[in-house]
N, C-alpha and C positions, 0 to 999 in steps of 0.2 A: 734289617734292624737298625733304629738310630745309634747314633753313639753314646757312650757313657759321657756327661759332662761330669769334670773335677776339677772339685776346688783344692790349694794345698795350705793349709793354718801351718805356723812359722817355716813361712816358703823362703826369706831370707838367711837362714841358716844352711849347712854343709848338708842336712839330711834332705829338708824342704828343698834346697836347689838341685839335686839329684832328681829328688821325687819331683820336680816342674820338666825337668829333660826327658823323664823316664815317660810320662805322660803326654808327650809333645810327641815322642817319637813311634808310640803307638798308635795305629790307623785305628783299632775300633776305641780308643777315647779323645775329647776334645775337654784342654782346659780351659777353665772357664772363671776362673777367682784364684787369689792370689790372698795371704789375710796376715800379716807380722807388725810387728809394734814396733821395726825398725827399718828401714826405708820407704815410709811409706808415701809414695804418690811417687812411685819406682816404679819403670814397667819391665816387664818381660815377655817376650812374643806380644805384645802390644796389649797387654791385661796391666790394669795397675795394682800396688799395690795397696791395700787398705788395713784399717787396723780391727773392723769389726766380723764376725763372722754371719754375716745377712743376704739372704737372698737378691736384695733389692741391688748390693755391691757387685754383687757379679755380670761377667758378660750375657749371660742367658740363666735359664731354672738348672739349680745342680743337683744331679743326682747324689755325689760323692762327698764328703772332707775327706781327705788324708791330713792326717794329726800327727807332727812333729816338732813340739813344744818343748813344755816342761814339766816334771812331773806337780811344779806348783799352779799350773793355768790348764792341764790337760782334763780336769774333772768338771771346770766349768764352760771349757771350750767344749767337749763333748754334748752336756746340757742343751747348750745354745745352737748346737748343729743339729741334735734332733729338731728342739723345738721350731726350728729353720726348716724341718721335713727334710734332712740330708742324713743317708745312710753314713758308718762312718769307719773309715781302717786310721789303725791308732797303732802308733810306735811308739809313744813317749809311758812309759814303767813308772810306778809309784802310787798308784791309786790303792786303796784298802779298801777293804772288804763289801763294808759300809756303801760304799761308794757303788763300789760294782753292785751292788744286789739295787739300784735306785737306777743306776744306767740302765740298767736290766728291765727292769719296769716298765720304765721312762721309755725304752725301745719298742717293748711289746706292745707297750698301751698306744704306741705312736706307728705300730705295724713295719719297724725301720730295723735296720739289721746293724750290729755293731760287733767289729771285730779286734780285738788287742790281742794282740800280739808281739811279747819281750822281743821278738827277733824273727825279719823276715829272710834271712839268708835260705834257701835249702837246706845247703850243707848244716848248718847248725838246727835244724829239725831234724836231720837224720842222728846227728850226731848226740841230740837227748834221747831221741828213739832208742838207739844204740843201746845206752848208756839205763837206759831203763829195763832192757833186756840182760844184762852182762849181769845187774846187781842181783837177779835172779839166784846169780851160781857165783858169784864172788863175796867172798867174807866182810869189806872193808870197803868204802870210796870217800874220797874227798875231794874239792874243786878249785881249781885254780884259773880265776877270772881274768882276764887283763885288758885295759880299755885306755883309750886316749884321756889326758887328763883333762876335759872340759866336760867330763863325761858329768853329769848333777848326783847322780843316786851309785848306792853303793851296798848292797853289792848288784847287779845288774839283775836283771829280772831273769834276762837267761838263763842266770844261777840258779837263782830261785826258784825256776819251774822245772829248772834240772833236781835240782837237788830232794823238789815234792816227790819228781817222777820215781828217782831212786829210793828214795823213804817208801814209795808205796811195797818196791821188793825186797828190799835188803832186810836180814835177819838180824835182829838184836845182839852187840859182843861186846862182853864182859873187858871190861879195858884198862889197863896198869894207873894208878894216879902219876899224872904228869908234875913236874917241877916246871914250875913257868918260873922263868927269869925275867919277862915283859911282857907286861899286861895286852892281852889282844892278838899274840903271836899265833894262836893255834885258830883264829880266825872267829867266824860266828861258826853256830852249830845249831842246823834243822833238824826238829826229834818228829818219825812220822807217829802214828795214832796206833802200830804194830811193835814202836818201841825201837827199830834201828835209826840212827842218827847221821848227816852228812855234816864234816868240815866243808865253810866256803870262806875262800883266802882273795882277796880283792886287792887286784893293783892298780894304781892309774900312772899311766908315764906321757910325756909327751912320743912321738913319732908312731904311736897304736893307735888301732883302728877298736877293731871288735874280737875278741880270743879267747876259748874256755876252750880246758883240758880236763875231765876227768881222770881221776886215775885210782884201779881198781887193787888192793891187792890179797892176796891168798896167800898158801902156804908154799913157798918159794918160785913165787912169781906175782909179775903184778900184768895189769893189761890199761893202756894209756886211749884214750878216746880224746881226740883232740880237733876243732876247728880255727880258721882263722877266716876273718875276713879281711881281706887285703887293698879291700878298697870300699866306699860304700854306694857306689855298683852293685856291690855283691846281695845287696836287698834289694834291688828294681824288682827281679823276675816276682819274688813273693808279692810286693805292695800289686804290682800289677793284677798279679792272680787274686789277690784278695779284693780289688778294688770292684772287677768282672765277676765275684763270687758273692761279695755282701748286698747285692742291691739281686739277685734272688732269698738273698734269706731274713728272718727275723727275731731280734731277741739278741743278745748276749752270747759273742762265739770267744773264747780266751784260746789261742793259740794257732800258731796257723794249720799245722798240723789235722786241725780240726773240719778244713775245707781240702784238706791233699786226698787225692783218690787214693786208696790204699789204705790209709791207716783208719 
């Protein structure tokens, strides 16, 4: 079997410059496009930089983007990769609804498979797994996000697809009125379609990486579900697995979870 060719859109960045290594260093893919709006006519492994997302800039026809933007360029960098006939794995959060139901589309109609996904760690898809299962049989949870401060969006998406997954189980409770002393303190608050509700508490500090702890509590106990990613390393293995999984599929995949065997 040939190789998977991939391209990386904002390859100049800490995530893009991982995901160019991570791809370099696997025998069944060859990079092939490089795409950021900041060094460009920069090379790496001898590909240069460019700043549009076009077939014609690459070293050879690519099969893949890997999308590592922003959440303000990642709806139309997406657009233009299909239209490009490139499948596509997306790390960059912030897109709405809207958006996605048109991606969605725009994929099927173009036979092209696209995958976003808040967070390619492992451990932190086990860790909403988890966290989806416990709300099942626990009274109460709430979220505590924590992210390096260059992070764009807020609260992280992880949050947020955390917090859908535990809406789906958790049961509706009756809850004392609070005294807020400052505005914002008890966080945002997702209400699911069944009526129970999660706090998500978002920090950004410098020396973080990637960090959510849920924490569950009951009637004299609680149960803490917590990940860390301590380097961003700790995303290769997913991007990889998504990259070798989305160019068999088509349409619209939201999660990585959604291509792991098992779940």
């Amino acid at each position: 079997m040939k190789n998977i060719k991939v391209a990386v859109s904002g390859a100049c960045g800490r995530m893009g410059k991982t995901a160019i290594e991570a791809v370099n260093a696997d025998p069944a893919l060859d990079l092939s496009g490089l795409i950021d709006i900041n060094e460009i006519g920069a090379s790496y492994y001898g590909i240069k930089v460019t700043n549009e997302i076009k077939q014609t800039n690459f070293r050879e026809k690519t099969d893949v983007l890997i999308e590592f933007t922003h959440p303000k360029s990642v709806f139309e960098n997406i657009k233009k990769a299909l239209s490009e006939n490139l499948h596509c794995v997306v790390g960059t959060t912030g897109l709405a609804e809207a958006q996605l139901k048109e991606i969605e589309k725009m994929a099927l109609d173009k036979n092209l498979g696209v995958l976003i996904a808040p967070n390619f760690a492992i451990g932190a898809v086990l860790m909403m797994k988890f966290a989806q299962i416990a709300a099942k049989y626990m009274k109460s949870a709430e979220i505590i996000e924590l992210h390096h401060d260059k992070k764009a969006d807020s609260p992280s998406g992880t949050a947020l697809l955390t917090a859908k997954m535990i809406c789906e189980n958790i049961k509706p409770q009756i809850k004392n009125p609070d005294i807020i002393n400052l505005g914002g303190v008890r966080g945002g608050i997702m209400k699911g379609a069944g009526g129970g509700e999660v706090n998500v508490h978002s920090l950004r500090l410098p020396g973080l990486v990637a960090h959510q702890e849920v924490i569950f509590g009951d009637i004299g106990q609680t149960l803490t579900i917590r990940h860390d990613s301590l380097s961003r390393e700790s995303f290769m293995p997913g991007v990889v697995m998504a990259v070798k999984e989305i160019v068999k599929r088509k349409g619209l995949i939201i999660g990585l979870e959604n291509i792991m065997e098992g779940f």
